[in-house]
C-alpha positions in Angstrom: -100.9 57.6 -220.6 -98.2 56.0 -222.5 -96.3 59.6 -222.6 -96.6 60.2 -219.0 -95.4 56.6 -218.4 -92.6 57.7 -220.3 -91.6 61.2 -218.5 -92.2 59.6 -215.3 -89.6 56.5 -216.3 -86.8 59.5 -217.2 -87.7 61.5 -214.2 -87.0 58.3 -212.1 -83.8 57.6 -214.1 -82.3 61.3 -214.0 -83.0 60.8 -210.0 -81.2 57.7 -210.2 -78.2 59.3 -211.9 -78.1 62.1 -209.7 -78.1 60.1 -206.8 -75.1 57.9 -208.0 -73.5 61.2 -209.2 -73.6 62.2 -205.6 -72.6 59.2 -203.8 -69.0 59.0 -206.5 -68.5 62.8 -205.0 -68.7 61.7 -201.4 -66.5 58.5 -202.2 -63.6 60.8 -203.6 -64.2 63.1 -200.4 -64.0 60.3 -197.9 -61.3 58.7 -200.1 -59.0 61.8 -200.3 -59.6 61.9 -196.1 -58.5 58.7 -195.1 -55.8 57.5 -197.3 -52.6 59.2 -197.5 -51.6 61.3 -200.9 -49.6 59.0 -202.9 -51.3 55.5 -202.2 -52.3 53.1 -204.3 -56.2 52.3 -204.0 -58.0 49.0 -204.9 -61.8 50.3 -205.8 -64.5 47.1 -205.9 -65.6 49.6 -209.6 -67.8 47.7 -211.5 -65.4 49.2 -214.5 -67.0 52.7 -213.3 -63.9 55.0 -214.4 -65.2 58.3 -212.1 -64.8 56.1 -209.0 -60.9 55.9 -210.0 -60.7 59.8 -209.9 -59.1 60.2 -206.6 -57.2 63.5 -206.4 -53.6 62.6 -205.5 -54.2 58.9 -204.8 -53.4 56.1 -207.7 -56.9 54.4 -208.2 -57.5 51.2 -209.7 -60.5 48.5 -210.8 -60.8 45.4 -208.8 -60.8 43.4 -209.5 -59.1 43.6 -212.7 -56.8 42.3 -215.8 -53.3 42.0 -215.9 -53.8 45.7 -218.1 -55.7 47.5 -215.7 -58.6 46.7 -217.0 -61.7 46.0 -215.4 -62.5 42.1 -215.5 -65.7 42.1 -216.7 -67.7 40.1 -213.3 -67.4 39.6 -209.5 -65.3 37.0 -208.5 -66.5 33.7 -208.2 -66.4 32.5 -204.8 -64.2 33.6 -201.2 -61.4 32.0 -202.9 -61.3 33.9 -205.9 -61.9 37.3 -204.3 -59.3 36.6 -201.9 -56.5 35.8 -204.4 -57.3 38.6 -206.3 -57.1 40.7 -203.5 -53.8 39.2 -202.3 -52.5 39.8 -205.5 -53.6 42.7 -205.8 -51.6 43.8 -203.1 -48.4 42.0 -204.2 -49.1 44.6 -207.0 -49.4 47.7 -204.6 -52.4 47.8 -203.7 -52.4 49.7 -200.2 -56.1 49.7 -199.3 -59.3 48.5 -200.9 -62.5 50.5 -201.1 -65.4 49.2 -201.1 -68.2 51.9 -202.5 -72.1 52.0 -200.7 -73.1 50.2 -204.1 -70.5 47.2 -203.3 -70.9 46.5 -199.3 -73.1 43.6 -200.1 -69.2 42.0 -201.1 -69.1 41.8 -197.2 -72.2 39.3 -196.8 -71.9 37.6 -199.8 -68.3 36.8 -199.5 -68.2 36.1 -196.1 -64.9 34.6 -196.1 -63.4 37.5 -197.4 -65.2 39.6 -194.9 -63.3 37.4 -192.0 -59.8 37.5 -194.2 -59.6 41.5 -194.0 -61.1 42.0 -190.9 -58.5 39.4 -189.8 -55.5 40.6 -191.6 -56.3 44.0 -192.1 -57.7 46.6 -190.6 -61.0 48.9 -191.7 -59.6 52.9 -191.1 -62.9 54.3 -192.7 -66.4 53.2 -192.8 -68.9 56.0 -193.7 -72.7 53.7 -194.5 -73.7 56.0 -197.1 -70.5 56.2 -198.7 -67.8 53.9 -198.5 -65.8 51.8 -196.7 -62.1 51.5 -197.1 -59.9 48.7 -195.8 -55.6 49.3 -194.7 -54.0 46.0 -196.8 -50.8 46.7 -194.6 -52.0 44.6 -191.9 -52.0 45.8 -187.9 -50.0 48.6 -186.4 -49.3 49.8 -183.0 -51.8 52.7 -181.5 -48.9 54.6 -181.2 -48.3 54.7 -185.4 -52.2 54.6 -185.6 -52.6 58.2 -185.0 -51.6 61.2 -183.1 -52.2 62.1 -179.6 -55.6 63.2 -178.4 -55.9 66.8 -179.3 -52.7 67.0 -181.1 -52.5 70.4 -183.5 -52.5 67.4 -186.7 -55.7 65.3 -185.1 -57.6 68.7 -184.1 -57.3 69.6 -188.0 -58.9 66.5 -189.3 -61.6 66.2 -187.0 -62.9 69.7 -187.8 -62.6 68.8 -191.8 -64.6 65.8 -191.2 -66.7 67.3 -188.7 -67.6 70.4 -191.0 -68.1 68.8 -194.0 -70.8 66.1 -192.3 -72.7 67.4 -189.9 -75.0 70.6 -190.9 -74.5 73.7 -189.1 -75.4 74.9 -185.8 -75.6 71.0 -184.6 -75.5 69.9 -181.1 -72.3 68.3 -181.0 -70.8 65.9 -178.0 -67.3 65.8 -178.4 -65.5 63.3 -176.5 -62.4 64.6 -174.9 -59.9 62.8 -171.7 -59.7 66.2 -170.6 -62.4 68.0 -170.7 -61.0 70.1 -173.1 -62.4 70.8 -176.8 -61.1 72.3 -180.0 -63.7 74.7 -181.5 -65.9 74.5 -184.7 -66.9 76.8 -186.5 -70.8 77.0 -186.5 -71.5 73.9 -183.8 -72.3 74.1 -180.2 -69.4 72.3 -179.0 -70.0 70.5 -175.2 -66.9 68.1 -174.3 -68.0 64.7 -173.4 -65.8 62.6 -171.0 -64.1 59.4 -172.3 -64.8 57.2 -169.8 -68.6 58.2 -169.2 -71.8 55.5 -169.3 -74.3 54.7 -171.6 -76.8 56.5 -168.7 -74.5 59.4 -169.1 -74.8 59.3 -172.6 -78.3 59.2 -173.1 -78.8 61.9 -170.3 -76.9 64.1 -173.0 -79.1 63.1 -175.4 -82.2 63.9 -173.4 -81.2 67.2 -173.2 -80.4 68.3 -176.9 -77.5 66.6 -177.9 -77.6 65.6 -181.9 -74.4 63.9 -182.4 -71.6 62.1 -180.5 -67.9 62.9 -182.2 -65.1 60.4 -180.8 -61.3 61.6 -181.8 -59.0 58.9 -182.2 -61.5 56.2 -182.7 -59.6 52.9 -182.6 -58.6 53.0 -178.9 -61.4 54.2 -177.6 -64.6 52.5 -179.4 -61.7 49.1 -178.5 -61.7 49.9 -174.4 -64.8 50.9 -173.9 -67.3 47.7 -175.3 -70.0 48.4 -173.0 -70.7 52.6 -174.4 -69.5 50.3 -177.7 -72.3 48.4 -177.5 -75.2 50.8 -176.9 -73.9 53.0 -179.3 -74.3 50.7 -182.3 -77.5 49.0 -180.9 -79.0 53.1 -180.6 -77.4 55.4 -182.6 -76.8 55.8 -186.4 -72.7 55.4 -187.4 -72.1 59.0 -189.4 -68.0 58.3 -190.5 -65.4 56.2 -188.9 -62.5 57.3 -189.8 -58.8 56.2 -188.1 -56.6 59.3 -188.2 -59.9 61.8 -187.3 -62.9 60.6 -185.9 -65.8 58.8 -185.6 -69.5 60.5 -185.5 -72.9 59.4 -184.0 -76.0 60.5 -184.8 -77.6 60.7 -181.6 -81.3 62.1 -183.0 -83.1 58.6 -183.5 -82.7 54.8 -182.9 -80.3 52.8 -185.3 -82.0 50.1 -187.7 -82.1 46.8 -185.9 -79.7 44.1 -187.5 -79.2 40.6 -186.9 -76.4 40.7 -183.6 -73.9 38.3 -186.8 -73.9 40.9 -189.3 -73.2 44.0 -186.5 -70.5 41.5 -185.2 -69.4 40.9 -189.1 -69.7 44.6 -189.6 -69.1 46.4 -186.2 -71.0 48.9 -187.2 -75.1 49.8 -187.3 -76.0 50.6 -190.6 -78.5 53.3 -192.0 -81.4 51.8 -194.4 -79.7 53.3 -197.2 -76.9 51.3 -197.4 -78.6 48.5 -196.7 -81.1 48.7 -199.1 -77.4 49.2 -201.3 -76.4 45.8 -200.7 -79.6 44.4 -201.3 -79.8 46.1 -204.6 -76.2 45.1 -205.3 -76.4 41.4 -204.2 -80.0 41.4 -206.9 -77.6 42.6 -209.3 -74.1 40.7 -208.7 -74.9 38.0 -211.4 -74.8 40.8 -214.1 -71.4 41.4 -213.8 
């Protein structure tokens, strides 16, 4: 009995490892989509070095010592996390990531949750991965990101597209004219920017597994009603500024308080809230 305990304990902690293993590969992935070559990263770590590997980008603990090093514990309050961040940023620091493992920062420091979504701005949020905040405060749309269906913007959203959703997917893609740029291996139906929420669903009534939504910021900003119902219905896939944002269409979102989807803006899977929830158990040990 005492053996089996035993294999069954290693079993659960090889899973576990695995499973971290996998969620530091899609944190580089998202990580190396979202934020320009060259920039300087602030990663909520825990000291974890393999979160830092970012090819191209310039990754760094946080919060951490005046070496580099990782300081050892969460900060202690919203005024603490804040200063480091600022400073952090009077450093360099470009954009802070915040991995699955570390989104419970964004309820437990609620003032620091208000203080970037304030000053800043969020240009990826992917539940089961990361999210990843711009520290160089607002910009127009116009520098946000390329025109709809530009050569540049058609690029990304296929990358993103590909390397989320599985193939042969039912894909909605939302499009001002009725135009669409083709993936490889998805059935690709355009989807009309201004449509409704009844418009919507009747999509999804008839097959349609995911809604894909170029140049995210403008649109998900004028349209709150379609806004609304998305994140109330539908499963948030990857936001992602300069690409896309994806919703799975296929089942009902997990019902959060309205605060924390207003704190958030986005529905959440389970997984990455049971994340925080492990996280916030854990904060105390550093």
């Amino acid at each position: 009995m005492a053996y089996s305990l035993m294999t069954q304990t290693a079993e659960q902690e090889l899973l576990r490892r695995r499973e971290y293993s996998d969620l530091v590969h899609r944190v580089r992935s998202l990580a190396a989509s979202a934020v320009p070559e060259g920039s300087v990263i602030a990663v909520v770590s825990k000291g974890d070095p393999d979160l830092l590997r970012i090819e191209g980008r310039v990754a760094q603990h946080f919060p951490r010592t005046a070496t580099g090093a990782y300081v050892g514990h969460h900060p202690a309050d919203d005024a603490d996390a804040i200063g480091r961040l600022e400073a952090a940023r009077g450093e360099g620091a470009r954009f802070l990531l915040l991995p699955a493992t570390a989104l419970w920062w964004l309820d437990h420091y609620a003032g620091l949750a208000r203080h970037l979504e304030t000053h800043y701005r969020r240009v990826a949020d992917q539940p089961d991965s990361a999210i990843i905040f711009s520290l160089e405060g607002s910009v127009s749309s116009a520098e946000q990101v390329p025109d709809q269906w530009s050569e540049a913007l058609a690029r990304n959203v296929r990358s993103v597209v590909t390397a989320l959703l599985p193939a042969g997917a039912k894909v909605l893609l939302a499009s001002d004219s009725g135009r669409t740029s083709p993936i490889d291996g998805l059935a690709v139906k355009p989807f009309r920017l201004e449509a409704t929420a009844a418009e919507l669903e009747s999509e999804r009534s008839g097959g349609a597994e995911y809604l894909v939504i170029p140049n995210p910021t403008d649109w998900l900003a004028g349209h709150a009603g379609l806004r609304a119902h998305l994140e109330s219905s539908c499963l948030l896939v990857t936001y992602q500024e300069h690409a896309c944002a994806i919703y799975d269409l296929r089942g009902d979102a997990i019902a959060e308080p309205a605060e924390h989807q207003k704190q958030t803006r986005t529905a959440r899977p389970r997984a990455a809230r049971k994340a925080r929830q492990r996280g916030g158990q854990r904060r105390s040990g550093g």
